[in-house]
Biopython code that builds the backbone (N, CA, C, O; Angstrom):
import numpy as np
from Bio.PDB.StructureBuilder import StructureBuilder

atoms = [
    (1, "UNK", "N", (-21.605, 18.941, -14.515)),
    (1, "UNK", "CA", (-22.980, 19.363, -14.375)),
    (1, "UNK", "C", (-23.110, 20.854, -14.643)),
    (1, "UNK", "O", (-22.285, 21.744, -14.436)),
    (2, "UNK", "N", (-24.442, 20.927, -15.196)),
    (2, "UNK", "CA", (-24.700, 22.434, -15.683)),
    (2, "UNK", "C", (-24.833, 23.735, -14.594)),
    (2, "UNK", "O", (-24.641, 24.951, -14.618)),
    (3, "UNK", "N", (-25.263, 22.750, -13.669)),
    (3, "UNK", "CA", (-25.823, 24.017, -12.079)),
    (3, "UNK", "C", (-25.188, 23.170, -10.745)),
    (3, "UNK", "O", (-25.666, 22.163, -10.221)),
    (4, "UNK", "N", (-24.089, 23.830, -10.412)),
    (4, "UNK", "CA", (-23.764, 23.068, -9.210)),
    (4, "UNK", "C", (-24.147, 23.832, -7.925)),
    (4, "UNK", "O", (-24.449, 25.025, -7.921)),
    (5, "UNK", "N", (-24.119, 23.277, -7.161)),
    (5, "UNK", "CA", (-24.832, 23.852, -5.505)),
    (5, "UNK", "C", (-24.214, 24.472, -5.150)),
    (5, "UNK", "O", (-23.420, 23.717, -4.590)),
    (6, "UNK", "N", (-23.844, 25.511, -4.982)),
    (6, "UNK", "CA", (-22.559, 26.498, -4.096)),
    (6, "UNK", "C", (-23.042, 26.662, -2.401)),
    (6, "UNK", "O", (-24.131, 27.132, -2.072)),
    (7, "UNK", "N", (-22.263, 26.298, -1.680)),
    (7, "UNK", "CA", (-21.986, 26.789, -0.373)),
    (7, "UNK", "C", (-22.069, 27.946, -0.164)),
    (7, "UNK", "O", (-21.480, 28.597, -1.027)),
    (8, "UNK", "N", (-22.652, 28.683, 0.788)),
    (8, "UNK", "CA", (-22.777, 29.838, 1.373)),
    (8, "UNK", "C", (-21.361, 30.082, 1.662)),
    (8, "UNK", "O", (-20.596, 29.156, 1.928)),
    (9, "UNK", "N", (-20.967, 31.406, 1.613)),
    (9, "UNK", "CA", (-19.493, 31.606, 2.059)),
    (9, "UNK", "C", (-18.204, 31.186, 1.998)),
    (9, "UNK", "O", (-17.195, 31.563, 2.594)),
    (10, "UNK", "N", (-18.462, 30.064, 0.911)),
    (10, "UNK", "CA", (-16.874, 29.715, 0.421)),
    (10, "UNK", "C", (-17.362, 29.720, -0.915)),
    (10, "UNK", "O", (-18.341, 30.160, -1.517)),
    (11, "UNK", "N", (-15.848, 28.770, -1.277)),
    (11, "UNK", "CA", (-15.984, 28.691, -2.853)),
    (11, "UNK", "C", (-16.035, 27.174, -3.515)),
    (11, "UNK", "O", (-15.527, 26.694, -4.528)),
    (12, "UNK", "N", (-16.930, 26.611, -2.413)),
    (12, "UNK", "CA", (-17.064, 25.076, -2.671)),
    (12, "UNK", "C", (-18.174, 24.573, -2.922)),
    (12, "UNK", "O", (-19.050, 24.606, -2.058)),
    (13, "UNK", "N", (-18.403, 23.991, -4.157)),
    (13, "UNK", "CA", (-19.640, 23.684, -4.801)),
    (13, "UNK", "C", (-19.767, 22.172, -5.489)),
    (13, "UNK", "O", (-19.027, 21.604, -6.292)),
    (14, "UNK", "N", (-20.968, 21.764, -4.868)),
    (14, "UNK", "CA", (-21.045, 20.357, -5.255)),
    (14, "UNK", "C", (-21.967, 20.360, -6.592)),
    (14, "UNK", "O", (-22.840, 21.226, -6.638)),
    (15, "UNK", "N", (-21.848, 19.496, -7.641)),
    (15, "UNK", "CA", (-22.818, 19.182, -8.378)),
    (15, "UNK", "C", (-24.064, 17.968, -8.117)),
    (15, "UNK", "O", (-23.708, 17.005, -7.439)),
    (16, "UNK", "N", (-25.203, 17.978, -8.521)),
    (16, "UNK", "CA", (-26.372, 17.145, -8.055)),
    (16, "UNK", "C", (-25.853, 16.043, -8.391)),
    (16, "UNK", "O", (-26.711, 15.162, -8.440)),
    (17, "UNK", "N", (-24.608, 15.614, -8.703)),
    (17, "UNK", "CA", (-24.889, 14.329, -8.764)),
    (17, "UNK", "C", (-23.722, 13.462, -7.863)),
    (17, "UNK", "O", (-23.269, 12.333, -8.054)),
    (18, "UNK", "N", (-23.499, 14.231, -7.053)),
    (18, "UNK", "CA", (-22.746, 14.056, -5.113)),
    (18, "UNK", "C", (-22.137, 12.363, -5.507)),
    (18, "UNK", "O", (-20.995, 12.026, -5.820)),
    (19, "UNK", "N", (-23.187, 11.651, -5.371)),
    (19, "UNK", "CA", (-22.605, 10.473, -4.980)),
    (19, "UNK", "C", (-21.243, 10.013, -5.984)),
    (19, "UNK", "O", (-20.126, 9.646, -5.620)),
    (20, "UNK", "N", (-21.708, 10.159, -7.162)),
    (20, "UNK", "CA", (-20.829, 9.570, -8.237)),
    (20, "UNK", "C", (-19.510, 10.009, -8.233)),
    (20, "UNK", "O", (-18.534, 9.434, -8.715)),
    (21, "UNK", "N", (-19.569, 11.312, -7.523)),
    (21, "UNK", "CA", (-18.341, 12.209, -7.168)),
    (21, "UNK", "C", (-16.998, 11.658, -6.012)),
    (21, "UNK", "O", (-15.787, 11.874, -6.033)),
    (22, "UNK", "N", (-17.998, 10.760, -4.923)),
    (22, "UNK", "CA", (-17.864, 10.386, -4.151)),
    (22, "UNK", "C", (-17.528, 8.733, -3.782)),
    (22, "UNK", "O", (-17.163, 8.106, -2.788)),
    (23, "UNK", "N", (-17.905, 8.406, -5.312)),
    (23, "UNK", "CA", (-17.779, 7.223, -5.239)),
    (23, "UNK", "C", (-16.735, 7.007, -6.613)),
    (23, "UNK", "O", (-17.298, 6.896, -7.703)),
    (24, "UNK", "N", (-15.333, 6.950, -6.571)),
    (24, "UNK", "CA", (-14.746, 6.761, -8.039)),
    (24, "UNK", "C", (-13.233, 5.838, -7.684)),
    (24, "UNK", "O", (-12.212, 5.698, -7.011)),
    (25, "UNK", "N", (-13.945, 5.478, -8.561)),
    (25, "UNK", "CA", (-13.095, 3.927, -8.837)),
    (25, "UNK", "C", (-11.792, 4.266, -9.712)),
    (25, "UNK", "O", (-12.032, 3.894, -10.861)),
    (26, "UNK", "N", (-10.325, 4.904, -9.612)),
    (26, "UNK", "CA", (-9.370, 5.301, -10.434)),
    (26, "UNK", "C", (-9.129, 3.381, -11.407)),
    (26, "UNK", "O", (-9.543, 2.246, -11.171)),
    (27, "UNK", "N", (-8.251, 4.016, -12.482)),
    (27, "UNK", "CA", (-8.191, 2.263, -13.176)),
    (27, "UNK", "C", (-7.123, 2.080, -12.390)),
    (27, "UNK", "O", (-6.273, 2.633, -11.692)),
    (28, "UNK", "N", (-7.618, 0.855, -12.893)),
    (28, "UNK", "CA", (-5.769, -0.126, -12.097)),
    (28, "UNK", "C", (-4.792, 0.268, -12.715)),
    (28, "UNK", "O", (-5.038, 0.423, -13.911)),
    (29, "UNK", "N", (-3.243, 0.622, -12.264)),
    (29, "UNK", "CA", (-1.989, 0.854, -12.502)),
    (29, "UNK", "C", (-1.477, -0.693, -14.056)),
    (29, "UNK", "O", (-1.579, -1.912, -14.194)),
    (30, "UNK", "N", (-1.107, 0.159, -14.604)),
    (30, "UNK", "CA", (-0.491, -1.212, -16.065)),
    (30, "UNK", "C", (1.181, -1.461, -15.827)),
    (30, "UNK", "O", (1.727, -2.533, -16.085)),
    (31, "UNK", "N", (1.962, -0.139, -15.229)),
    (31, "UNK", "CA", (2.916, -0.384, -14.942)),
    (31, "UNK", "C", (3.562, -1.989, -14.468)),
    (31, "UNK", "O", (3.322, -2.781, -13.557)),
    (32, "UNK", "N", (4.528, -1.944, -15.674)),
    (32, "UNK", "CA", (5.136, -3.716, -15.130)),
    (32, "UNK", "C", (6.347, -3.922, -13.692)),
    (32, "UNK", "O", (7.461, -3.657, -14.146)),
    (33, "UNK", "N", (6.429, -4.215, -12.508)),
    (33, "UNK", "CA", (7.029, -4.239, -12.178)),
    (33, "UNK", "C", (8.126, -5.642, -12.313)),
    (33, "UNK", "O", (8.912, -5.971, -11.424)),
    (34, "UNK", "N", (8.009, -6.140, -13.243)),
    (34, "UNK", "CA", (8.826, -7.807, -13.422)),
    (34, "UNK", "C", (9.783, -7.033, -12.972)),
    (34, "UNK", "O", (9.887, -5.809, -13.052)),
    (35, "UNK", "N", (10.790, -8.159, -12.280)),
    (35, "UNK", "CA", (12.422, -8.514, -11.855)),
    (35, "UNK", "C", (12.457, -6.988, -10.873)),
    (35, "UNK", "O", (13.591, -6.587, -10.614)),
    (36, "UNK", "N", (11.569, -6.355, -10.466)),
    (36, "UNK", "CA", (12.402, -5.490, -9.361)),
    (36, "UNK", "C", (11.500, -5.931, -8.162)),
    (36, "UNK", "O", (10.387, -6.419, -7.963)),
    (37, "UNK", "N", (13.128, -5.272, -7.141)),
    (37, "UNK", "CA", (12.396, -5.366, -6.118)),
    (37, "UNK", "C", (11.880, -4.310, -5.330)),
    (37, "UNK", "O", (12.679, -3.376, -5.272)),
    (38, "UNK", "N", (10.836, -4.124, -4.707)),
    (38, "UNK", "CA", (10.091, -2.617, -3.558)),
    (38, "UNK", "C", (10.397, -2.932, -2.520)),
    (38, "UNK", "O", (10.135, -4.063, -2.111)),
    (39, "UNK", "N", (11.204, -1.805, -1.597)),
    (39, "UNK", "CA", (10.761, -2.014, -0.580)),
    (39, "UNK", "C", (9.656, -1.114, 0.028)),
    (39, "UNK", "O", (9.549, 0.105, -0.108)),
    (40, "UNK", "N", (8.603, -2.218, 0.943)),
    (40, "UNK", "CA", (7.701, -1.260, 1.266)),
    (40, "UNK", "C", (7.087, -0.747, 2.744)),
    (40, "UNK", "O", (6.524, -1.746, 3.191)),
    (41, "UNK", "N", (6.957, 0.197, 3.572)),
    (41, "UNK", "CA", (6.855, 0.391, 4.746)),
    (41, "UNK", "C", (5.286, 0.156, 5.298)),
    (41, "UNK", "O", (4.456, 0.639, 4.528)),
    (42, "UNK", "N", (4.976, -0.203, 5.953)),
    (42, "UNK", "CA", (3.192, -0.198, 6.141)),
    (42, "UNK", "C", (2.257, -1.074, 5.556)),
    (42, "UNK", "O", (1.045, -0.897, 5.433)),
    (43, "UNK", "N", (2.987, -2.100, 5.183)),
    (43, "UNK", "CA", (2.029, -3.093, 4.481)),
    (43, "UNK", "C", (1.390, -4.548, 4.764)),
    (43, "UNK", "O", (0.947, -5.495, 4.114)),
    (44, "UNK", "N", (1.648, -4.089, 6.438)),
    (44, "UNK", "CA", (1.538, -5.209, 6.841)),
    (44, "UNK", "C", (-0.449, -5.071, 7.043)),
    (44, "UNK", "O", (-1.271, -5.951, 7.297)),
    (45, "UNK", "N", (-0.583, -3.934, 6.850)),
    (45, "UNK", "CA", (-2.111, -3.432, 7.188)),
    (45, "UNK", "C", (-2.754, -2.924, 6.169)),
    (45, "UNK", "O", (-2.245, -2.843, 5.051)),
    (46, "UNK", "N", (-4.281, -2.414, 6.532)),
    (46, "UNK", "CA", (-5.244, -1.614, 5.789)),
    (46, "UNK", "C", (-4.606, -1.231, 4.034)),
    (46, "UNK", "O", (-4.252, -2.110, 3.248)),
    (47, "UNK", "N", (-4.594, 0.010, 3.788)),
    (47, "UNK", "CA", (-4.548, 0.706, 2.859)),
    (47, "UNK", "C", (-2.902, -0.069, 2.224)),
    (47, "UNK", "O", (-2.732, -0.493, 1.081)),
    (48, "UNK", "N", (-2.063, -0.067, 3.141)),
    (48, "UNK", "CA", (-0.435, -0.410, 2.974)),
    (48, "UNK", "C", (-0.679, -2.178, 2.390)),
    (48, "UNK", "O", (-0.175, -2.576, 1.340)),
    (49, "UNK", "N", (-1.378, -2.900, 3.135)),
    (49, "UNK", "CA", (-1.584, -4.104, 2.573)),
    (49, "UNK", "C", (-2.039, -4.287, 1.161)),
    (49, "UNK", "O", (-1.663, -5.271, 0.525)),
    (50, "UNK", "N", (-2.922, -3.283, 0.580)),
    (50, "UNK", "CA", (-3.872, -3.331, -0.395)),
    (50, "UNK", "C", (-2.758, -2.877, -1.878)),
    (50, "UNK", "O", (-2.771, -3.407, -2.989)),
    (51, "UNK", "N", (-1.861, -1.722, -1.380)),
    (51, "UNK", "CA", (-0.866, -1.681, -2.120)),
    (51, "UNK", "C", (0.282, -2.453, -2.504)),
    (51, "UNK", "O", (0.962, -2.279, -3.515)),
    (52, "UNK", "N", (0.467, -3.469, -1.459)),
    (52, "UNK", "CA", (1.358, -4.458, -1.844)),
    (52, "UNK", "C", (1.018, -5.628, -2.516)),
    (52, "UNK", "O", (1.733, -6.436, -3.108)),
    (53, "UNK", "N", (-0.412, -5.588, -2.297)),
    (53, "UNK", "CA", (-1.278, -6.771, -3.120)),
    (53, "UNK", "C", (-0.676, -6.139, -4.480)),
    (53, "UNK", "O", (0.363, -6.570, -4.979)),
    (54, "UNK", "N", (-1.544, -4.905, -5.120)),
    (54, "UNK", "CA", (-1.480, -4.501, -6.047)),
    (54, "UNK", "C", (-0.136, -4.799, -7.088)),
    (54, "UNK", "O", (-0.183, -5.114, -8.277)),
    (55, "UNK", "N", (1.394, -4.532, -5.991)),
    (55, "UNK", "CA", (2.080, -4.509, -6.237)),
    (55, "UNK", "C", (2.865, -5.781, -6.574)),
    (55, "UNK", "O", (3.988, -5.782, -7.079)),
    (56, "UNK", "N", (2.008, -7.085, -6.170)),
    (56, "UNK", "CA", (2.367, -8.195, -6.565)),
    (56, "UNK", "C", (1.665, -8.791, -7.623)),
    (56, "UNK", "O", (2.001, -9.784, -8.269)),
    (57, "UNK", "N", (0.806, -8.198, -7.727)),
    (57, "UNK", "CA", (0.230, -8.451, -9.074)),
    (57, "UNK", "C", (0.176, -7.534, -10.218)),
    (57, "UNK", "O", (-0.656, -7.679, -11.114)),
    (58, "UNK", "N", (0.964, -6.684, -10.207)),
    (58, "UNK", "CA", (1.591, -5.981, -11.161)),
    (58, "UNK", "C", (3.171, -6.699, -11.493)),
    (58, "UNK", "O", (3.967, -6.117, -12.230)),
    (59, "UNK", "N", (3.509, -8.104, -10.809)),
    (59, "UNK", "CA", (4.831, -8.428, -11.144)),
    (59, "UNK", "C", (5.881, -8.477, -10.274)),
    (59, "UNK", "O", (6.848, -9.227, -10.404)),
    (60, "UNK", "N", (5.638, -7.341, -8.990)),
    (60, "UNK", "CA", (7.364, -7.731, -8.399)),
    (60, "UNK", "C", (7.822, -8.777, -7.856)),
    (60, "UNK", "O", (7.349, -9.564, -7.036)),
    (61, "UNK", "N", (8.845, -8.707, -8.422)),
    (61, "UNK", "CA", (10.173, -9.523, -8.235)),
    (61, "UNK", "C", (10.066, -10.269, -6.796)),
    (61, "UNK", "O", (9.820, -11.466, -6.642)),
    (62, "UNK", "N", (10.277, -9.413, -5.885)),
    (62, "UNK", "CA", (10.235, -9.111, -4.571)),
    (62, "UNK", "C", (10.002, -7.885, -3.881)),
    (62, "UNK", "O", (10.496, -6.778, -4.095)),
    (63, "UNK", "N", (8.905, -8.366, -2.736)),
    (63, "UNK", "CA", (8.025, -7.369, -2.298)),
    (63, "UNK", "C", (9.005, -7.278, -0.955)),
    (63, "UNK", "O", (9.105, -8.431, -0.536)),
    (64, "UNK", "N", (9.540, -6.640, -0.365)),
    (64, "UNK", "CA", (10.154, -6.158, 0.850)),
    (64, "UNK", "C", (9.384, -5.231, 2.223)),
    (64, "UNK", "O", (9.729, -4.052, 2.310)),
    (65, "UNK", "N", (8.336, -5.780, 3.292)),
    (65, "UNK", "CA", (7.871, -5.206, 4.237)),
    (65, "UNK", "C", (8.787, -4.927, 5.277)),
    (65, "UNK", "O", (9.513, -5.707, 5.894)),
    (66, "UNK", "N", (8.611, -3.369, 5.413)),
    (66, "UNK", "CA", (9.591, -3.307, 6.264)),
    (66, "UNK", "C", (8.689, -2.628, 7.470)),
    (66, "UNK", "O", (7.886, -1.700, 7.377)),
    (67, "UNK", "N", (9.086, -3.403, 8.654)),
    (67, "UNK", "CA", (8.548, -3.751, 10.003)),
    (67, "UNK", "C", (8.883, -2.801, 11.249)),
    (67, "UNK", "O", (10.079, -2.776, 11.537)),
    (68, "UNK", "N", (7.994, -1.978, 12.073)),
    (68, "UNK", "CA", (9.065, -1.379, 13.403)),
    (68, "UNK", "C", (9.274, -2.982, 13.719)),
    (68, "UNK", "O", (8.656, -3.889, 13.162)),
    (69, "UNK", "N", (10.241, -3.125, 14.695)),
    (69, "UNK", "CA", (10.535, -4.156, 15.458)),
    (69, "UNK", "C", (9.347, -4.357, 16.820)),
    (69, "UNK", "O", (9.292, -3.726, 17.876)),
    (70, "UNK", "N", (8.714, -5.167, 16.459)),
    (70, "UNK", "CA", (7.789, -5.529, 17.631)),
    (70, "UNK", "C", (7.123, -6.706, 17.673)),
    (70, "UNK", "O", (6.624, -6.867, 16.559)),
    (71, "UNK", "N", (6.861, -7.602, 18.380)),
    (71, "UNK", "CA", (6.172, -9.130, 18.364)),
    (71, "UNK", "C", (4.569, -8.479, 17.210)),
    (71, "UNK", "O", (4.161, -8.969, 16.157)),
    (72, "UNK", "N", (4.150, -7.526, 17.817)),
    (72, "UNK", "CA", (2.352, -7.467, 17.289)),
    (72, "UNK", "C", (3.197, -7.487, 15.514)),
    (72, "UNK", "O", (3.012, -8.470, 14.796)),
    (73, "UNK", "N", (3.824, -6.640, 15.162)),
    (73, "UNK", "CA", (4.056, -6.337, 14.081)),
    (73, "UNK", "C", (4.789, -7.607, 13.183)),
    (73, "UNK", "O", (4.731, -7.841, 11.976)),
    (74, "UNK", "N", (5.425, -8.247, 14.171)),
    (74, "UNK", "CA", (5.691, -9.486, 13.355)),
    (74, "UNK", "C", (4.851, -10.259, 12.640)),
    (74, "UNK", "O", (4.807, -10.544, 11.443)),
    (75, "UNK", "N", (3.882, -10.686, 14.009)),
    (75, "UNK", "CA", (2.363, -11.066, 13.311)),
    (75, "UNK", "C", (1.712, -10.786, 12.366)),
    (75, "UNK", "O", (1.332, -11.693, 11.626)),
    (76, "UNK", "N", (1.372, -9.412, 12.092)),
    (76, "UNK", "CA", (0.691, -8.842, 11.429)),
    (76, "UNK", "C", (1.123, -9.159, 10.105)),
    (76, "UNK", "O", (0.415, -9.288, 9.106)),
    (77, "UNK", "N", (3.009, -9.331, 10.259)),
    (77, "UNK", "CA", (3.056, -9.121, 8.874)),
    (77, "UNK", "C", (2.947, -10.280, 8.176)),
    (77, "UNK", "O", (2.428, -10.326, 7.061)),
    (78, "UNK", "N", (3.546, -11.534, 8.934)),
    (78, "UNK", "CA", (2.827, -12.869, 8.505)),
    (78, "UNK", "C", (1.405, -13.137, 8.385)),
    (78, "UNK", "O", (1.092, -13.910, 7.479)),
    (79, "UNK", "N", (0.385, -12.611, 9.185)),
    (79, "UNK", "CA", (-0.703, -12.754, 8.332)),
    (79, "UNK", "C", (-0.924, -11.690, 6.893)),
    (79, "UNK", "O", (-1.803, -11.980, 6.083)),
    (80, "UNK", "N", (-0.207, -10.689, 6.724)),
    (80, "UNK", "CA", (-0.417, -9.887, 5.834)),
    (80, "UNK", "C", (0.398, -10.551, 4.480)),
    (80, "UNK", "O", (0.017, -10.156, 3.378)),
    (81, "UNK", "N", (1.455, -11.502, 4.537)),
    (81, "UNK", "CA", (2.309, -12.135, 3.491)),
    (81, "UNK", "C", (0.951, -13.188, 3.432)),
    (81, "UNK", "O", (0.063, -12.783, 2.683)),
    (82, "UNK", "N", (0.744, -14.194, 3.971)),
    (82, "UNK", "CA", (-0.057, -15.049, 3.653)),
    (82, "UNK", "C", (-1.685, -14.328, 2.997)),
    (82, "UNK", "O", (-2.315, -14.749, 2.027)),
    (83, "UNK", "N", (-1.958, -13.424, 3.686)),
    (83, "UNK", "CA", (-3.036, -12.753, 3.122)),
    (83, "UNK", "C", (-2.853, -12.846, 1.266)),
    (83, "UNK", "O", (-3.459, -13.522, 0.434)),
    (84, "UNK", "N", (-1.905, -11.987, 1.156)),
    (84, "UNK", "CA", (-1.427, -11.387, -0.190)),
    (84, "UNK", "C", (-1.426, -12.435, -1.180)),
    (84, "UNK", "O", (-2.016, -12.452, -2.261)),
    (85, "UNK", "N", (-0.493, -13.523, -0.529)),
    (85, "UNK", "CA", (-0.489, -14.812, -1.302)),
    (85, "UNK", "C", (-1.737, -15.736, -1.859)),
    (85, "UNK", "O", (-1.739, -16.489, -2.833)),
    (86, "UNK", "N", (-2.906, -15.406, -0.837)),
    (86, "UNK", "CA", (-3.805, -16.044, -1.099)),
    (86, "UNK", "C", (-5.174, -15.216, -2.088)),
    (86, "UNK", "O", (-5.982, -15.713, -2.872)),
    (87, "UNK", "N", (-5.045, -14.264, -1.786)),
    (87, "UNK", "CA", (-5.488, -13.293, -2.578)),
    (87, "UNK", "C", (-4.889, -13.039, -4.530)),
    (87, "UNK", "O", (-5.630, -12.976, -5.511)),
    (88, "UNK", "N", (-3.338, -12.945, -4.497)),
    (88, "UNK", "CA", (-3.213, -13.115, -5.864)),
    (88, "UNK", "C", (-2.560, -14.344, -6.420)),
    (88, "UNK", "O", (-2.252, -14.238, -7.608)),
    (89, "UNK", "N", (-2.239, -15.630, -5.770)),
    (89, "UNK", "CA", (-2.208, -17.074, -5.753)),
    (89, "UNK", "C", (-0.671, -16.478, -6.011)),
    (89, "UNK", "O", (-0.209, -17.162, -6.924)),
    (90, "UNK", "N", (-0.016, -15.821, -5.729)),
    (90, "UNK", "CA", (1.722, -15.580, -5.767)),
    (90, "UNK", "C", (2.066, -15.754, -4.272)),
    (90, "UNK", "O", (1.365, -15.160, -3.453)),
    (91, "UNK", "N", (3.079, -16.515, -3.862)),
    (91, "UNK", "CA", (3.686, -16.692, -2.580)),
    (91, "UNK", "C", (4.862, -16.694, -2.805)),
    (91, "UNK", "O", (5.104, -17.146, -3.924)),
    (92, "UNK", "N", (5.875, -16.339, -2.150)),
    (92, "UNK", "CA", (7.329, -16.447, -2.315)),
    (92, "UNK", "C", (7.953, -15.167, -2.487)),
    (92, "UNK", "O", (9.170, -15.052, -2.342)),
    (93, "UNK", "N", (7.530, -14.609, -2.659)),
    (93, "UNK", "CA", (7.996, -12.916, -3.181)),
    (93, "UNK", "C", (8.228, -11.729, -1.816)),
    (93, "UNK", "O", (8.912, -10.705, -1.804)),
    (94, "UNK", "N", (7.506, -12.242, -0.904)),
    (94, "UNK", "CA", (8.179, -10.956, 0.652)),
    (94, "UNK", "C", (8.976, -11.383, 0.917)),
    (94, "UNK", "O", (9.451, -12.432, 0.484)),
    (95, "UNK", "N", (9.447, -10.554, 1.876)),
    (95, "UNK", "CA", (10.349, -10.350, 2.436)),
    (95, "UNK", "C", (10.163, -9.737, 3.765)),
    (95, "UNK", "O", (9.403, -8.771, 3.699)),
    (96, "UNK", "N", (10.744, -10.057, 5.312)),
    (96, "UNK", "CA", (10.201, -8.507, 6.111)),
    (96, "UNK", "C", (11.521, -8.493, 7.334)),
    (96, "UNK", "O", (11.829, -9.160, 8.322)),
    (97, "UNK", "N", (12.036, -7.342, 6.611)),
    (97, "UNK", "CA", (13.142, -6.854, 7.973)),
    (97, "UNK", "C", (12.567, -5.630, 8.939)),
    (97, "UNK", "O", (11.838, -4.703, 8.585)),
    (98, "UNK", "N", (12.984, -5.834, 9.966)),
    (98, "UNK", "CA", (12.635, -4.805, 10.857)),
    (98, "UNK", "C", (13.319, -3.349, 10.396)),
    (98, "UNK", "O", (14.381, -3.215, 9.789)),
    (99, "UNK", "N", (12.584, -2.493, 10.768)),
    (99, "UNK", "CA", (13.008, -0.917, 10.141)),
    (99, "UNK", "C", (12.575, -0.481, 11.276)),
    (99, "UNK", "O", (11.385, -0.739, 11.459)),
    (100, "UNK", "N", (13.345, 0.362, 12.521)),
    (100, "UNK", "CA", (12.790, 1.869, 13.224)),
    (100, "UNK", "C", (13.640, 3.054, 12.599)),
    (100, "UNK", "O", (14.835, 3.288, 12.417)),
    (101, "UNK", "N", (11.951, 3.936, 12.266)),
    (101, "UNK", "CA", (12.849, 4.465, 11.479)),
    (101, "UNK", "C", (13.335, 6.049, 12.266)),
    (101, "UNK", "O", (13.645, 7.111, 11.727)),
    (102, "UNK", "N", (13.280, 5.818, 13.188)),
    (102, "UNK", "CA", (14.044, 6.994, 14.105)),
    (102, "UNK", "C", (15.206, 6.804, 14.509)),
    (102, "UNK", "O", (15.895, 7.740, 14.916)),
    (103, "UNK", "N", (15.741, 5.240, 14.459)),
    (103, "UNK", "CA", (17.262, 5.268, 14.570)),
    (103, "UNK", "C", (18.089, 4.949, 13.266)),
    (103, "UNK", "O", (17.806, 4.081, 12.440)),
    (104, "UNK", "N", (18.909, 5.607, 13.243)),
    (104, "UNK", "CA", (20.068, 5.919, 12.117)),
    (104, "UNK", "C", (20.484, 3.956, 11.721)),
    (104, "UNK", "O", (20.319, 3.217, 10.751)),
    (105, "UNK", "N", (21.065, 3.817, 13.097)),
    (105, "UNK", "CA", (21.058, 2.479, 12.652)),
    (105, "UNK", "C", (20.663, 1.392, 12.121)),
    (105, "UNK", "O", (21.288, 0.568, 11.453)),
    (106, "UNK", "N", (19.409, 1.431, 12.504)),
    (106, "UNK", "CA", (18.498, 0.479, 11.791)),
    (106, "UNK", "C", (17.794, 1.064, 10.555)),
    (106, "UNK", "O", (16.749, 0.516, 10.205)),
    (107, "UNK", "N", (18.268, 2.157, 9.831)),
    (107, "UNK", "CA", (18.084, 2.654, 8.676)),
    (107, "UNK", "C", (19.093, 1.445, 7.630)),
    (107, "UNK", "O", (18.869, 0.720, 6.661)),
    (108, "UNK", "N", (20.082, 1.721, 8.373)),
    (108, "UNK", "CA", (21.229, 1.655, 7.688)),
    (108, "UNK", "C", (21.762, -0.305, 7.391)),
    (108, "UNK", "O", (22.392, -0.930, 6.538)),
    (109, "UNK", "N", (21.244, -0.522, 8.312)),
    (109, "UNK", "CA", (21.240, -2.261, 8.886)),
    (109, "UNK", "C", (20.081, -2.529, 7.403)),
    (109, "UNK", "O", (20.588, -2.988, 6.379)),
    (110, "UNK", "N", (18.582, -2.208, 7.425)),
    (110, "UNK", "CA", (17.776, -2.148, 6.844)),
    (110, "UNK", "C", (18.590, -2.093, 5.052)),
    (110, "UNK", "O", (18.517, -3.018, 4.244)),
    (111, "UNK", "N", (19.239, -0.888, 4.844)),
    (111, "UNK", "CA", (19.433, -1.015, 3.556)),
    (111, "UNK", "C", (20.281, -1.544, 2.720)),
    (111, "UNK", "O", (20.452, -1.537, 1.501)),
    (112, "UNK", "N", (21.267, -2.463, 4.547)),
    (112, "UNK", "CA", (22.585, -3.101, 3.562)),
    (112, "UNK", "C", (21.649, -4.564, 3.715)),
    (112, "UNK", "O", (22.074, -5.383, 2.901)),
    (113, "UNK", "N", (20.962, -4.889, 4.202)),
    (113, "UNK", "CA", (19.899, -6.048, 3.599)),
    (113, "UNK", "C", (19.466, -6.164, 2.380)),
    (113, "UNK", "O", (18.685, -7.070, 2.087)),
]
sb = StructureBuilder()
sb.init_structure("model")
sb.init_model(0)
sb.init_chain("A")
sb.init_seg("    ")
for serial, (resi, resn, name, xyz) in enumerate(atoms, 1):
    if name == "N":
        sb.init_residue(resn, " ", resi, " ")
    sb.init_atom(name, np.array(xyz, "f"), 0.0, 1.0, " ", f" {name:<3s}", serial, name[0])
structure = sb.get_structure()
């Protein structure tokens, strides 16, 4: 835009046309992931779920959620595998081991899985 709105006292300036700014849709990723596998932390939820969708329909191999150890989180992540599945008609592809990732051990348990 030709004239954008400047803020009093900083150096932050919106142009009149705010919303469009505010509203942007990046494209979808083309990257192929065939035959590998991710592992991924946080996907049993929100934003983390939405990326593993993505990520199964870009191809992987196998999707790997990795879990703190806890009953809620178990749940979550079975509804979050079935979610995924039903959403891009792919099932079979998670995976979910428990990960805390403040102990050394279960780093390590985690990556010889």
């Amino acid at each position: 835009p030709d004239n954008p709105t400047k803020i009093p006292n900083s150096n932050i300036a919106f142009s009149h046309d705010l919303p469009s700014q505010l509203i942007y849709k990046p494209p979808f990723p083309s990257t192929s992931f065939a035959n590998k596998t991710i592992p991924f932390a946080g996907a049993n939820t929100g934003l983390g779920r939405e990326a593993a969708t993505n990520l199964v329909r870009l191809g992987a191999a196998k999707v790997i959620l990795a879990v703190r150890p806890h009953p809620k989180n178990d749940a979550q992540g079975e509804v979050a595998k079935s979610a995924i599945g039903t959403t891009t008609g792919v099932t079979g592809v998670f995976e979910m081991y428990d990960l805390d990732y403040p102990s050394s051990a279960s780093v390590l348990v985690f990556a010889a899985q």
